[in-house]
mmJSON file of the N, C-alpha and C atoms, coordinates in Angstrom:
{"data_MODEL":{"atom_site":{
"group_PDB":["ATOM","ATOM","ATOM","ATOM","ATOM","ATOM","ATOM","ATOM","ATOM","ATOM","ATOM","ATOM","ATOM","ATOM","ATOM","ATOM","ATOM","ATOM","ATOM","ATOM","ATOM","ATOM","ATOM","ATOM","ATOM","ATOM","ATOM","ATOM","ATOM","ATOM","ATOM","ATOM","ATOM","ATOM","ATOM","ATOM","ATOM","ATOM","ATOM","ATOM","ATOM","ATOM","ATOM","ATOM","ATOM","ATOM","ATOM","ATOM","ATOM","ATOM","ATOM","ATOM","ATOM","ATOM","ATOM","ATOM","ATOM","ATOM","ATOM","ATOM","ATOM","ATOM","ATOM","ATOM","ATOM","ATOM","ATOM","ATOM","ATOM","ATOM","ATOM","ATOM","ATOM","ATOM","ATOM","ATOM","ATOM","ATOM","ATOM","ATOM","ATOM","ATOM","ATOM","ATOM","ATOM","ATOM","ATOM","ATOM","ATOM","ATOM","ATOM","ATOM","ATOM","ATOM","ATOM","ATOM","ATOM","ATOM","ATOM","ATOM","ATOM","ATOM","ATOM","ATOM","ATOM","ATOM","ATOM","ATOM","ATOM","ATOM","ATOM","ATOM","ATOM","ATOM","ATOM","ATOM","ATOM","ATOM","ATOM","ATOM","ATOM","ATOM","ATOM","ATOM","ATOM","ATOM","ATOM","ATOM","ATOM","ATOM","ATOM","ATOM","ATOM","ATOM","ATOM","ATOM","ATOM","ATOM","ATOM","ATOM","ATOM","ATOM","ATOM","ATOM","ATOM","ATOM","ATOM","ATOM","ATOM","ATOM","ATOM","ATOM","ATOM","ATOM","ATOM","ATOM","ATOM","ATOM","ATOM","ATOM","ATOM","ATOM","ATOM","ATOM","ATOM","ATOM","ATOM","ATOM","ATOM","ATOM","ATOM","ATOM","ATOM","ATOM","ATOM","ATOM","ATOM","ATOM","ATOM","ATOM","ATOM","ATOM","ATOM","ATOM","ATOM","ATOM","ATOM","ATOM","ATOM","ATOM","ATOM","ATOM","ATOM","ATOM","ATOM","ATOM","ATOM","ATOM","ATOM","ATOM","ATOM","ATOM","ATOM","ATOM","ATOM","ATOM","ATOM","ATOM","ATOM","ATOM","ATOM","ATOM","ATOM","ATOM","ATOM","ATOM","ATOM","ATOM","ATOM","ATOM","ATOM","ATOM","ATOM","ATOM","ATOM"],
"id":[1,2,3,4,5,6,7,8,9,10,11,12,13,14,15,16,17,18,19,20,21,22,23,24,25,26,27,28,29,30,31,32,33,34,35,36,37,38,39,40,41,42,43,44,45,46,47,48,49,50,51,52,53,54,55,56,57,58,59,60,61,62,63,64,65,66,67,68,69,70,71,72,73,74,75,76,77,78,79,80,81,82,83,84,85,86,87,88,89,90,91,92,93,94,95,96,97,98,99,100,101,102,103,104,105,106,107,108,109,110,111,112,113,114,115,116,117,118,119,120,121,122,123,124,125,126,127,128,129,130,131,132,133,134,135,136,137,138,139,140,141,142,143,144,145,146,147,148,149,150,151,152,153,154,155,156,157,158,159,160,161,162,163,164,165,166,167,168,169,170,171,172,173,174,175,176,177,178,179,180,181,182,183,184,185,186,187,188,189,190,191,192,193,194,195,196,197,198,199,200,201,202,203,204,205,206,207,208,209,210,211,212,213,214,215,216,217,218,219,220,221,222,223,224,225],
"type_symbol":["N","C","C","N","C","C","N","C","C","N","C","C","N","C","C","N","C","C","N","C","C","N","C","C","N","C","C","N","C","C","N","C","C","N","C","C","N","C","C","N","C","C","N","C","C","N","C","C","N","C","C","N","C","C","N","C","C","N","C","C","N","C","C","N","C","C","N","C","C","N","C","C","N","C","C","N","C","C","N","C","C","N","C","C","N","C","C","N","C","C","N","C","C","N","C","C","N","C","C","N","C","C","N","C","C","N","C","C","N","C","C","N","C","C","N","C","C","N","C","C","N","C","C","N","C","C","N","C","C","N","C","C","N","C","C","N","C","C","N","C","C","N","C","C","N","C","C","N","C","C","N","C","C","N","C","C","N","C","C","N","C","C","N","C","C","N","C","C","N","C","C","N","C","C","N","C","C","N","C","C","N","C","C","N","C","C","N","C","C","N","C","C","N","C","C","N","C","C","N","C","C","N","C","C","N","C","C","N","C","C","N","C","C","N","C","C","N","C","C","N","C","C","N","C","C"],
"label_atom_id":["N","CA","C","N","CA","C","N","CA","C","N","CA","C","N","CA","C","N","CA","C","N","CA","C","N","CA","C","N","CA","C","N","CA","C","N","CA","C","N","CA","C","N","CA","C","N","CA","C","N","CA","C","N","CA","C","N","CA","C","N","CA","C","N","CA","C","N","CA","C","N","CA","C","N","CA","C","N","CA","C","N","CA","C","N","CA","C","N","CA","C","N","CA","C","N","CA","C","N","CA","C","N","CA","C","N","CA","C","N","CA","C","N","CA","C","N","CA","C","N","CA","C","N","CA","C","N","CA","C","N","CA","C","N","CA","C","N","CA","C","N","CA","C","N","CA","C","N","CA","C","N","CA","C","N","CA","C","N","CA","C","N","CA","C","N","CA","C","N","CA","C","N","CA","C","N","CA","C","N","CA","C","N","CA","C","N","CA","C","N","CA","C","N","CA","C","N","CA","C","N","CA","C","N","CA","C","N","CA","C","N","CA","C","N","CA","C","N","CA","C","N","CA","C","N","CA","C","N","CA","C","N","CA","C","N","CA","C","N","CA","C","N","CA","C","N","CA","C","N","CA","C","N","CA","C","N","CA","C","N","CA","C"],
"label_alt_id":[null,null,null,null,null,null,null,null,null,null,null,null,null,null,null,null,null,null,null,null,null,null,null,null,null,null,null,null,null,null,null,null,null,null,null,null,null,null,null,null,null,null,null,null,null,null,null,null,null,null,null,null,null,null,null,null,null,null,null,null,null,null,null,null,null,null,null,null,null,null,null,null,null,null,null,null,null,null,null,null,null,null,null,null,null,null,null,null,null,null,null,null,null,null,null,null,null,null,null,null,null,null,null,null,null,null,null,null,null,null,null,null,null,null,null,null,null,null,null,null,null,null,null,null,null,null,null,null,null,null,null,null,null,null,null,null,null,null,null,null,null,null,null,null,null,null,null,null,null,null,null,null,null,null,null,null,null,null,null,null,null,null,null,null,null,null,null,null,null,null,null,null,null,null,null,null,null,null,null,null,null,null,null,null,null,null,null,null,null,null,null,null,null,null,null,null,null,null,null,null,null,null,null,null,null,null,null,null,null,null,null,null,null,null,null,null,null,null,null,null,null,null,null,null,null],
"label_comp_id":["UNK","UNK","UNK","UNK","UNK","UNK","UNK","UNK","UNK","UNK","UNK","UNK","UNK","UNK","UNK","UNK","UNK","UNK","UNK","UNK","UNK","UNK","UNK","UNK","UNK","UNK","UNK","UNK","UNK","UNK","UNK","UNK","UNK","UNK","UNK","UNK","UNK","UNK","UNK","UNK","UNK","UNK","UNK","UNK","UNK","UNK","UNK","UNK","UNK","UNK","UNK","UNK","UNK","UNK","UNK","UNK","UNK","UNK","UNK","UNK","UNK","UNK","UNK","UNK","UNK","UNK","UNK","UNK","UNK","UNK","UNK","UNK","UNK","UNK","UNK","UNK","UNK","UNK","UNK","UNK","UNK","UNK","UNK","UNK","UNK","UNK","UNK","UNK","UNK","UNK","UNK","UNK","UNK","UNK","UNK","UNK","UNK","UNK","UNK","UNK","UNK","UNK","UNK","UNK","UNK","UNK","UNK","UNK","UNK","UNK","UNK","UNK","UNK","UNK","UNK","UNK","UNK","UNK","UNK","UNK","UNK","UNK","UNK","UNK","UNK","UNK","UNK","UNK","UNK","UNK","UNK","UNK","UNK","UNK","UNK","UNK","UNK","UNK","UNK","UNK","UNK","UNK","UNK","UNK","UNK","UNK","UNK","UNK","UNK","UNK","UNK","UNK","UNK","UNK","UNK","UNK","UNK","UNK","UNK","UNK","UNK","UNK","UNK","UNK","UNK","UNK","UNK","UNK","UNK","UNK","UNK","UNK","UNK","UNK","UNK","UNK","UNK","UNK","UNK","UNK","UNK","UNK","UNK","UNK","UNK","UNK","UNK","UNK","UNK","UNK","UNK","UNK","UNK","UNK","UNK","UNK","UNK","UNK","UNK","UNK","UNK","UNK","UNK","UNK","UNK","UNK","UNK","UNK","UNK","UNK","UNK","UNK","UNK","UNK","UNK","UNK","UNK","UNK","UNK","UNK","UNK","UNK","UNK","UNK","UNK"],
"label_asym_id":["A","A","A","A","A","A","A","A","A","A","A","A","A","A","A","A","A","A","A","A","A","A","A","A","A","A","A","A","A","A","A","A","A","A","A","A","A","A","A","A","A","A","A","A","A","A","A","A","A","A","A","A","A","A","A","A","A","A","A","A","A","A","A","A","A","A","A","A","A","A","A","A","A","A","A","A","A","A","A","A","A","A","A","A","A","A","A","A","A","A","A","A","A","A","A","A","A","A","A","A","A","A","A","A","A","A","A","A","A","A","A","A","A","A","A","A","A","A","A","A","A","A","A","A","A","A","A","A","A","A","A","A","A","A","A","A","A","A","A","A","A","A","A","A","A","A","A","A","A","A","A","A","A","A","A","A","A","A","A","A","A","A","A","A","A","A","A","A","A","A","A","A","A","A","A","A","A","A","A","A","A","A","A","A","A","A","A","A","A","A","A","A","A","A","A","A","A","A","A","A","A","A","A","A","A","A","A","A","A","A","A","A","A","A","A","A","A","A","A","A","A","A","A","A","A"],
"label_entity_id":["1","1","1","1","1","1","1","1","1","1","1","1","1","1","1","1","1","1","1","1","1","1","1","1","1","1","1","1","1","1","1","1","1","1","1","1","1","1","1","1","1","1","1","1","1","1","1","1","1","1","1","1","1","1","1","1","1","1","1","1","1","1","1","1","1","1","1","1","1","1","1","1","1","1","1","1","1","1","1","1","1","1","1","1","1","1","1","1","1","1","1","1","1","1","1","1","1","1","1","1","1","1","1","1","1","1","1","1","1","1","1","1","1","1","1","1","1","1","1","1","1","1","1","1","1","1","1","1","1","1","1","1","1","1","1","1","1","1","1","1","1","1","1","1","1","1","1","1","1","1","1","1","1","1","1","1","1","1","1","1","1","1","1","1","1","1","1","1","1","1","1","1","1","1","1","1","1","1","1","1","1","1","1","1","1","1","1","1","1","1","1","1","1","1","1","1","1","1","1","1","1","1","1","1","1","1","1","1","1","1","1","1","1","1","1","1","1","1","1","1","1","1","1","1","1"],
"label_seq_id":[1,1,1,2,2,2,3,3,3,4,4,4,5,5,5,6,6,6,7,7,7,8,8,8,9,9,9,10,10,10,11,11,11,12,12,12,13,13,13,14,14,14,15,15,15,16,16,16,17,17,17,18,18,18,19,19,19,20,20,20,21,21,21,22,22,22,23,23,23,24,24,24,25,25,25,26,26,26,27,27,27,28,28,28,29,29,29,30,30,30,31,31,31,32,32,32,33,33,33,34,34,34,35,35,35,36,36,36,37,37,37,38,38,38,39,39,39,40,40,40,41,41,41,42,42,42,43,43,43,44,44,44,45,45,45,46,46,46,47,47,47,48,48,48,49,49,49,50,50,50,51,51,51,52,52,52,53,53,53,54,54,54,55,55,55,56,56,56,57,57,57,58,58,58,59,59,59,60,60,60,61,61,61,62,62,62,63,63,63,64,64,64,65,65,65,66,66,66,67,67,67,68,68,68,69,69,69,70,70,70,71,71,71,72,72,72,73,73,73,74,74,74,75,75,75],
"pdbx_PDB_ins_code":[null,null,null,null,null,null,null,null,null,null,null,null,null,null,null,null,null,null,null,null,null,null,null,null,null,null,null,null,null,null,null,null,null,null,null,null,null,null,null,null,null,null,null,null,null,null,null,null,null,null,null,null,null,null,null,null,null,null,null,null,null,null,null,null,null,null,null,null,null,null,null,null,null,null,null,null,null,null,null,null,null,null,null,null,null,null,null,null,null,null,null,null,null,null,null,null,null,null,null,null,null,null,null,null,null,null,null,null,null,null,null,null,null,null,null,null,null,null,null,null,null,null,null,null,null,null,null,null,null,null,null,null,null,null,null,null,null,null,null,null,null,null,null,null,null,null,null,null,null,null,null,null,null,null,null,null,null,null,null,null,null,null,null,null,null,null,null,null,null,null,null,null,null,null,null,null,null,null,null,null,null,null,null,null,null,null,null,null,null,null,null,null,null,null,null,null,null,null,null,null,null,null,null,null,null,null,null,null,null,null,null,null,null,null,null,null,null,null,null,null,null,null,null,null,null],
"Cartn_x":[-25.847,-26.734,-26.11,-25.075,-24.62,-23.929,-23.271,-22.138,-22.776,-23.975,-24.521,-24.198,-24.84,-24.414,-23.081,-22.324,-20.773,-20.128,-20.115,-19.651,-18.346,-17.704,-15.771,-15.817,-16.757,-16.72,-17.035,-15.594,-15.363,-15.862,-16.453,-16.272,-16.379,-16.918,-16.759,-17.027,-16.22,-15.552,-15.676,-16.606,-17.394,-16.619,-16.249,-14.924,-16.848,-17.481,-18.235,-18.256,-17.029,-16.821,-15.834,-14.934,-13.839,-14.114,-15.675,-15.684,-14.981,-14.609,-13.856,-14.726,-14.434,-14.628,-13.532,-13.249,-12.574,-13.377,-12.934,-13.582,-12.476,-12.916,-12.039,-12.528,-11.669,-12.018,-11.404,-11.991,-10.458,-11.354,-10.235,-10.048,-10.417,-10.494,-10.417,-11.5,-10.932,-11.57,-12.383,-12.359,-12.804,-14.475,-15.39,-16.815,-16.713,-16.175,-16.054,-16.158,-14.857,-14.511,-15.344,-16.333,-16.951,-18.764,-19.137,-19.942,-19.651,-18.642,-18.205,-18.283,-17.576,-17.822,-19.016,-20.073,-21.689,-22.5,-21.881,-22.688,-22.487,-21.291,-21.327,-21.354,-20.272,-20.013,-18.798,-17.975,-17.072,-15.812,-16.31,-15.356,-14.173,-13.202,-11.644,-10.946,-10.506,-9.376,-8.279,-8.05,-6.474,-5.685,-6.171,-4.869,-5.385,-4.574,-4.768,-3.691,-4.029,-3.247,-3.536,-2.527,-2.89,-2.905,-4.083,-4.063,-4.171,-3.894,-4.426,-5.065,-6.075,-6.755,-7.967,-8.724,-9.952,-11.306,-10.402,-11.596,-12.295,-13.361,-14.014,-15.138,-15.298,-16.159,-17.566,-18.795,-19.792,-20.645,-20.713,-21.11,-22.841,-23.347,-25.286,-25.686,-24.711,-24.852,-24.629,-23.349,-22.873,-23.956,-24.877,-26.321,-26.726,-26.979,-28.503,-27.49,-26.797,-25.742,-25.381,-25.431,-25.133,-26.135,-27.199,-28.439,-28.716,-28.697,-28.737,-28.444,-26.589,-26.232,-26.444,-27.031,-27.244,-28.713,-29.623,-30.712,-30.495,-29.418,-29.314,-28.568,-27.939,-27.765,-28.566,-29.473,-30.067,-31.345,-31.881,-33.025,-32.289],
"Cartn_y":[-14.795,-15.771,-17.172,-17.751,-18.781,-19.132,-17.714,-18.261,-18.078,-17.889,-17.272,-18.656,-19.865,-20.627,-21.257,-20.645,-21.211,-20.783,-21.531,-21.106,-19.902,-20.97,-20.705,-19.298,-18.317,-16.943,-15.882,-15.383,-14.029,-12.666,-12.607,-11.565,-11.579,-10.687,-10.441,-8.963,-8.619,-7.931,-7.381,-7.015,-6.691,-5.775,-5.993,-5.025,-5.007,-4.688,-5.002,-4.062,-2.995,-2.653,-3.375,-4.035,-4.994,-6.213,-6.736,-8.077,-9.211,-8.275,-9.082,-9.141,-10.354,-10.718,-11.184,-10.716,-10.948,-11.576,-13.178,-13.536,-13.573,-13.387,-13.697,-14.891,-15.919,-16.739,-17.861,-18.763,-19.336,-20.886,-21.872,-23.164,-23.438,-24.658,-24.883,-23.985,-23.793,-23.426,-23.957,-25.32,-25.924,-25.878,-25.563,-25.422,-23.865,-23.247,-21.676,-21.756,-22.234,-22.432,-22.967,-24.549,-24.876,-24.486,-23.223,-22.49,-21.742,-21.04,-19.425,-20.299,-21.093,-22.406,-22.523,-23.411,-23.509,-22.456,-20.927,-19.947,-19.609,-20.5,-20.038,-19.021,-18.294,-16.831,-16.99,-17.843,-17.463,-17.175,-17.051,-17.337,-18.006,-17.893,-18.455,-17.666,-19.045,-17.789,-17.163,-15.994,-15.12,-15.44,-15.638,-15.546,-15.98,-16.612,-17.114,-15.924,-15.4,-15.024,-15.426,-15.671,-15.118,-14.187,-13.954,-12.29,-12.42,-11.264,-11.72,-10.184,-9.803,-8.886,-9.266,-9.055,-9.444,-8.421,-7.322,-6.202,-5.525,-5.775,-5.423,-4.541,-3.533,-2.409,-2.894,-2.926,-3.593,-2.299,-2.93,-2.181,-2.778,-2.389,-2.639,-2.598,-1.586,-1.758,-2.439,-3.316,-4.56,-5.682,-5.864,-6.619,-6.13,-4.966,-4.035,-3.933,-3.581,-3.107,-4.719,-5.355,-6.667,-7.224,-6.759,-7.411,-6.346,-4.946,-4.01,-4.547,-4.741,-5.464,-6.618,-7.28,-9.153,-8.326,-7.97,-7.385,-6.971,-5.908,-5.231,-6.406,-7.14,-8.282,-9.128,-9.868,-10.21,-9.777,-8.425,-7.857,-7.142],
"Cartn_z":[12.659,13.254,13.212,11.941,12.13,13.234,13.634,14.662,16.4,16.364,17.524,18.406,18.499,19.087,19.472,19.329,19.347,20.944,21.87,23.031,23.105,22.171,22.973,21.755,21.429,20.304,21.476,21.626,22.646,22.127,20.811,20.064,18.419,17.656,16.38,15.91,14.56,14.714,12.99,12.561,11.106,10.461,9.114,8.329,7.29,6.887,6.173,4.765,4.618,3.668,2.781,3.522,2.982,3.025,3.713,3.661,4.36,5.801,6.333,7.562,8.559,9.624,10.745,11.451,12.814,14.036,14.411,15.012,16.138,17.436,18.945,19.334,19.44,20.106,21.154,21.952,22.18,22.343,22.168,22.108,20.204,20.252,18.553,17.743,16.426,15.192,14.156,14.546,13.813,13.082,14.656,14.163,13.623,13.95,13.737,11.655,11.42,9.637,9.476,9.725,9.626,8.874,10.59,10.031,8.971,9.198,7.812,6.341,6.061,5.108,4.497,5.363,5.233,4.791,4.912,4.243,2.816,2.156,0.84,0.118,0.77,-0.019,-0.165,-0.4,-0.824,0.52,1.432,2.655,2.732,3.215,3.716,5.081,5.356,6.556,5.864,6.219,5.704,6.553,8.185,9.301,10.424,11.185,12.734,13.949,14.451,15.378,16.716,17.646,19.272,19.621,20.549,21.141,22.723,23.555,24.828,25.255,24.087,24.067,24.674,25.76,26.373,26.585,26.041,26.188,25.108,24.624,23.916,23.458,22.976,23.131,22.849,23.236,22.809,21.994,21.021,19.412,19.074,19.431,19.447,17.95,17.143,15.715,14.54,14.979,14.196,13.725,14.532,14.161,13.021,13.653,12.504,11.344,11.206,10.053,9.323,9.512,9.039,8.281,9.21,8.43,7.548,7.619,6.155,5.207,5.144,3.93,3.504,4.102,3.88,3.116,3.416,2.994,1.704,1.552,0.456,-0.976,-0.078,-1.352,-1.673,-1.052,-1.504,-2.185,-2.065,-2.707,-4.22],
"occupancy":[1.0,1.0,1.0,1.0,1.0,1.0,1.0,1.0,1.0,1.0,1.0,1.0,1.0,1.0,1.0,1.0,1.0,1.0,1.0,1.0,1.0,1.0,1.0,1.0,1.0,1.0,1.0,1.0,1.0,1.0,1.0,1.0,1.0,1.0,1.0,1.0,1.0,1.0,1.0,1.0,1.0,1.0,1.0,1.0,1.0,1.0,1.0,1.0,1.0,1.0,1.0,1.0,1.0,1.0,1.0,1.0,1.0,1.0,1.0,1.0,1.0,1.0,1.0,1.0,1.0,1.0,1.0,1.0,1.0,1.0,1.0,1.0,1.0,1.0,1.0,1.0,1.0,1.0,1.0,1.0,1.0,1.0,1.0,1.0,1.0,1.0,1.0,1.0,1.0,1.0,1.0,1.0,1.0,1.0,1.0,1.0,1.0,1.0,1.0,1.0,1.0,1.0,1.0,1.0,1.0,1.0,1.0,1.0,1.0,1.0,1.0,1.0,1.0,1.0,1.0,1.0,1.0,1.0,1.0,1.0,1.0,1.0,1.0,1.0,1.0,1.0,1.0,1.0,1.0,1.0,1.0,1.0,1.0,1.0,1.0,1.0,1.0,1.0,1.0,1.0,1.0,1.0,1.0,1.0,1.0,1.0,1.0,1.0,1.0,1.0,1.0,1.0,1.0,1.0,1.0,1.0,1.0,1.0,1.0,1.0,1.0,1.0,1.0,1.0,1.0,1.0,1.0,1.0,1.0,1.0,1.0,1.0,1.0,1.0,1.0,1.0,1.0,1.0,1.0,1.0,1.0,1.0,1.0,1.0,1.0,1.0,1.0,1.0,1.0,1.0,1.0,1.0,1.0,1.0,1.0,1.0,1.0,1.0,1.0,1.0,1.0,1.0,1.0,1.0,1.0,1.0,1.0,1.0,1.0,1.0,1.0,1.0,1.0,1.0,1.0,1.0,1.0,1.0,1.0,1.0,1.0,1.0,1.0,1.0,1.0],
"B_iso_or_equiv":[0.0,0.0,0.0,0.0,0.0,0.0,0.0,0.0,0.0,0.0,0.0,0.0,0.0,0.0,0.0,0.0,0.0,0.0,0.0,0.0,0.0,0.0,0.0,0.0,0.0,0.0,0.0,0.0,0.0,0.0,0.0,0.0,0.0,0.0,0.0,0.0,0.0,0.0,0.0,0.0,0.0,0.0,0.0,0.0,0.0,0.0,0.0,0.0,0.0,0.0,0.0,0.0,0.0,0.0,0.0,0.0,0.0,0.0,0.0,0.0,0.0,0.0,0.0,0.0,0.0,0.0,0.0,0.0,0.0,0.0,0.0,0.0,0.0,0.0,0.0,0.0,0.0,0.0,0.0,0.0,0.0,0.0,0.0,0.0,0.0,0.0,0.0,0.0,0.0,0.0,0.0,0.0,0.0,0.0,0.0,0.0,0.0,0.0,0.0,0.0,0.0,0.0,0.0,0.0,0.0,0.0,0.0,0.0,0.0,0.0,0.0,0.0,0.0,0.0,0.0,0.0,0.0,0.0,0.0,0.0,0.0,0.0,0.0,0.0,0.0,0.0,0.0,0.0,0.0,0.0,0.0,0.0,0.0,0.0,0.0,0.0,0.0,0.0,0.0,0.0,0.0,0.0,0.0,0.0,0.0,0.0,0.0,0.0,0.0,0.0,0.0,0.0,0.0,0.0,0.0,0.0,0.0,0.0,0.0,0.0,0.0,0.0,0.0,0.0,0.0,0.0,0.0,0.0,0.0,0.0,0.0,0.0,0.0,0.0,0.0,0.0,0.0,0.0,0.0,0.0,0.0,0.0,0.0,0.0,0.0,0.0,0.0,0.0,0.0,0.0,0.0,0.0,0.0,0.0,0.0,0.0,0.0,0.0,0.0,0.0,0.0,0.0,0.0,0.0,0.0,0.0,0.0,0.0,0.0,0.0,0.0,0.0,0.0,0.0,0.0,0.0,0.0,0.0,0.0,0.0,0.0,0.0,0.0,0.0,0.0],
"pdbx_formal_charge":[null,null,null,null,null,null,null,null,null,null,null,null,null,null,null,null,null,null,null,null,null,null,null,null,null,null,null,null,null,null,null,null,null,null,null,null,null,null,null,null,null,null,null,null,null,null,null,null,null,null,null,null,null,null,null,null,null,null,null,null,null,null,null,null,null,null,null,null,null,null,null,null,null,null,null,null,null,null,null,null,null,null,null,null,null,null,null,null,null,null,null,null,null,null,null,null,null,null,null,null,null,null,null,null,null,null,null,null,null,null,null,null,null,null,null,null,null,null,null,null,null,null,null,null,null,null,null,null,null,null,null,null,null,null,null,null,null,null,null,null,null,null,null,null,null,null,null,null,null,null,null,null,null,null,null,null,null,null,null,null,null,null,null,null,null,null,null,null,null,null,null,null,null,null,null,null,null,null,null,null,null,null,null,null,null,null,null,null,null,null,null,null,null,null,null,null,null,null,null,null,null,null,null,null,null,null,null,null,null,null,null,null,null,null,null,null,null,null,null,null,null,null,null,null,null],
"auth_seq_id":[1,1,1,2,2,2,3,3,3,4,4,4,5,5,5,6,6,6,7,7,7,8,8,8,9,9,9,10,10,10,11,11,11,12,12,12,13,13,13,14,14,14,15,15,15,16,16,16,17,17,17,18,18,18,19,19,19,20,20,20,21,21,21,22,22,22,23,23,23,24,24,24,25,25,25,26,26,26,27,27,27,28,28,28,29,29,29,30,30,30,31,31,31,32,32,32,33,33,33,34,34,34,35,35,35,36,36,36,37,37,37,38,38,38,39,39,39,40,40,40,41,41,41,42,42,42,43,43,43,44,44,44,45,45,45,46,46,46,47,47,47,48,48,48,49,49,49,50,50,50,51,51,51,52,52,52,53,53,53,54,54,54,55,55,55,56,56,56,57,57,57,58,58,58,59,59,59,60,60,60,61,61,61,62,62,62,63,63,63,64,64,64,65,65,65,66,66,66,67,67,67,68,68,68,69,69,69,70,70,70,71,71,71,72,72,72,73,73,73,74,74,74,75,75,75],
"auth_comp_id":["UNK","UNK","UNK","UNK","UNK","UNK","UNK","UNK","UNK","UNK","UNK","UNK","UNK","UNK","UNK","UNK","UNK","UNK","UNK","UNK","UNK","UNK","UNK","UNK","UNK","UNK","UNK","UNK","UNK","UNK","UNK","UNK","UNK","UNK","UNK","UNK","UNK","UNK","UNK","UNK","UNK","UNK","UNK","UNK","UNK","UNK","UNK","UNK","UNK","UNK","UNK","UNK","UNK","UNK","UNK","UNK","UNK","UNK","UNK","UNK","UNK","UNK","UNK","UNK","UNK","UNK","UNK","UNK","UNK","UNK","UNK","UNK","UNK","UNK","UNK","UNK","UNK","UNK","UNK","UNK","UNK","UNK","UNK","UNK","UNK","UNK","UNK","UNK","UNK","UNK","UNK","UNK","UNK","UNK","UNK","UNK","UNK","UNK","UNK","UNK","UNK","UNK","UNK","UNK","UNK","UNK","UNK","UNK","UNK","UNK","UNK","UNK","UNK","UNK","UNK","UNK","UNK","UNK","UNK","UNK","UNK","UNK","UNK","UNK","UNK","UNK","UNK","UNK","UNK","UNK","UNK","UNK","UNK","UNK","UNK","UNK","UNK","UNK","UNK","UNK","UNK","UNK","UNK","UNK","UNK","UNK","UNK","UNK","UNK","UNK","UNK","UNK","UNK","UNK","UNK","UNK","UNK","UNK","UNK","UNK","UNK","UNK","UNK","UNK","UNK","UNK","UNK","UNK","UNK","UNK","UNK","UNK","UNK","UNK","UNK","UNK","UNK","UNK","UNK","UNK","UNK","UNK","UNK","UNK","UNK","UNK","UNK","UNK","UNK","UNK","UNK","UNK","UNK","UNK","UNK","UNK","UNK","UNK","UNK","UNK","UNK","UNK","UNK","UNK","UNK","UNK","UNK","UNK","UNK","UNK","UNK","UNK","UNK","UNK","UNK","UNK","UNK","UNK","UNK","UNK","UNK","UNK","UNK","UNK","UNK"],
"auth_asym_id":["A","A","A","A","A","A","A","A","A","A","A","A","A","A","A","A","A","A","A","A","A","A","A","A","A","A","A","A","A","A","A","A","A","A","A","A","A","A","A","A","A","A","A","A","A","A","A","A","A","A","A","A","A","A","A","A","A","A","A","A","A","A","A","A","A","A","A","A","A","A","A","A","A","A","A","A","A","A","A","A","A","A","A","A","A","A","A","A","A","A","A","A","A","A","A","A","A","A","A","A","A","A","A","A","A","A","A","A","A","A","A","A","A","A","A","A","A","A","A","A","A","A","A","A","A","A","A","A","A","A","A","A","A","A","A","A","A","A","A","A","A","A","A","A","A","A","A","A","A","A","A","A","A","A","A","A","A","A","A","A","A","A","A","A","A","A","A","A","A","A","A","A","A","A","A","A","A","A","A","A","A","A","A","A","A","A","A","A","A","A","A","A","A","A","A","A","A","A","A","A","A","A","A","A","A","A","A","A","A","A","A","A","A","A","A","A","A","A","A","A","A","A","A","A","A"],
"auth_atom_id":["N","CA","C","N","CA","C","N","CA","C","N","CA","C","N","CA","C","N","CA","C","N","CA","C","N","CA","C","N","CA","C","N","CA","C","N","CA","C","N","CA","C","N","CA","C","N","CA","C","N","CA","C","N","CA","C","N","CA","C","N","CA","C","N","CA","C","N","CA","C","N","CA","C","N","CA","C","N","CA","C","N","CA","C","N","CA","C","N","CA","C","N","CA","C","N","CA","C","N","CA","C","N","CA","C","N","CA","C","N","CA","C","N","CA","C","N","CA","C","N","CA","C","N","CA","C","N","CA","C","N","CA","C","N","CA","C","N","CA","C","N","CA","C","N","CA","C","N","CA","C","N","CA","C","N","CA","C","N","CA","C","N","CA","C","N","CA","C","N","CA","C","N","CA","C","N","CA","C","N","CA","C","N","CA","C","N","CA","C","N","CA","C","N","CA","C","N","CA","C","N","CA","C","N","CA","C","N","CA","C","N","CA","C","N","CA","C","N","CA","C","N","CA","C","N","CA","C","N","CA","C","N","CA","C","N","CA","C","N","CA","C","N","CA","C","N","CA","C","N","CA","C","N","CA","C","N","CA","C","N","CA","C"],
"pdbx_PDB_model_num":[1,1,1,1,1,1,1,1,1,1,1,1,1,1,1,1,1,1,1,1,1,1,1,1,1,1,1,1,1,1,1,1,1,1,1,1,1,1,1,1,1,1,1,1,1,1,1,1,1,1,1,1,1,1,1,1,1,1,1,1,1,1,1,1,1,1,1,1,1,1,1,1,1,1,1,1,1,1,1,1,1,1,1,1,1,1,1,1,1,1,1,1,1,1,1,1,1,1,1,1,1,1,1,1,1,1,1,1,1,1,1,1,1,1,1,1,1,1,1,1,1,1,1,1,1,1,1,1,1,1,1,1,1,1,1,1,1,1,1,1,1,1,1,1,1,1,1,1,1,1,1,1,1,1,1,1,1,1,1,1,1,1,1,1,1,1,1,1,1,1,1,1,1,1,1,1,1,1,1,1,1,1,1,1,1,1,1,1,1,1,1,1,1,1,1,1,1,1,1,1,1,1,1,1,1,1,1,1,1,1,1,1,1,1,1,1,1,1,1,1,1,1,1,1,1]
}}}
């Protein structure tokens, strides 16, 4: 939900057993770290790459599954 408003976010990309996040995006990073930052878990970037990957499978479950575990930690 933090990052929902963020125009230039092509994509994300939930490791949620490893705690990772893959964000696609293009033009600066700045509000991107910004938000991930503001949630206070402990967040950092590992890596910046370029990609000129544009196709993305759309996954309806990455929501619901996100909010499971955000659920399950905090209860």
């Amino acid at each position: 939900m933090k990052l929902d408003g963020i125009s230039s976010i092509v994509n994300l990309d939930f490791d949620i057993p490893n705690r990772k996040l893959i964000v696609f995006h293009s033009g600066e990073i700045d509000q991107i770290e910004k938000s991930i930052l503001e949630l206070n878990l402990g967040g950092k970037k590992i890596s910046t790459e370029q990609t000129d990957q544009t196709d993305f499978k759309e996954n309806a479950n990455q929501k619901k599954l996100l909010w499971s575990v955000l659920a399950i930690n905090v209860a």
